[in-house]
C-alpha positions, 0 to 999 in steps of 0.5 A: 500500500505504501510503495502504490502511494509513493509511485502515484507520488512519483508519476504526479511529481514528474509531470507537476514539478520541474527538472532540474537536470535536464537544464545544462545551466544548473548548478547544484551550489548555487541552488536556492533553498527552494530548489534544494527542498524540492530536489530533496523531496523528489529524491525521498520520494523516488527512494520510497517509490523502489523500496 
């Protein structure tokens, strides 16, 4: 039941939030701490998704 949540969590975060490795400009130091909590989110949310 859990992993079905996150896996929705997953396919909604990907079509919602933006990507931020797809863009050759960013840089993971310069990131701005909005940036950073949504990178951390979406990687704890793929971490729970292959669990």
């Amino acid at each position: 039941m859990k992993k079905s949540i996150f896996k929705t969590l997953s396919k909604l975060n990907k079509k919602i939030l933006p990507s931020y490795s797809k863009d050759p400009n960013f840089n993971l130091a310069k990131a701005s701490k909005l940036q950073m909590a949504l990178i951390g989110y979406k990687t704890w949310v793929t971490k729970n998704a292959l669990d």
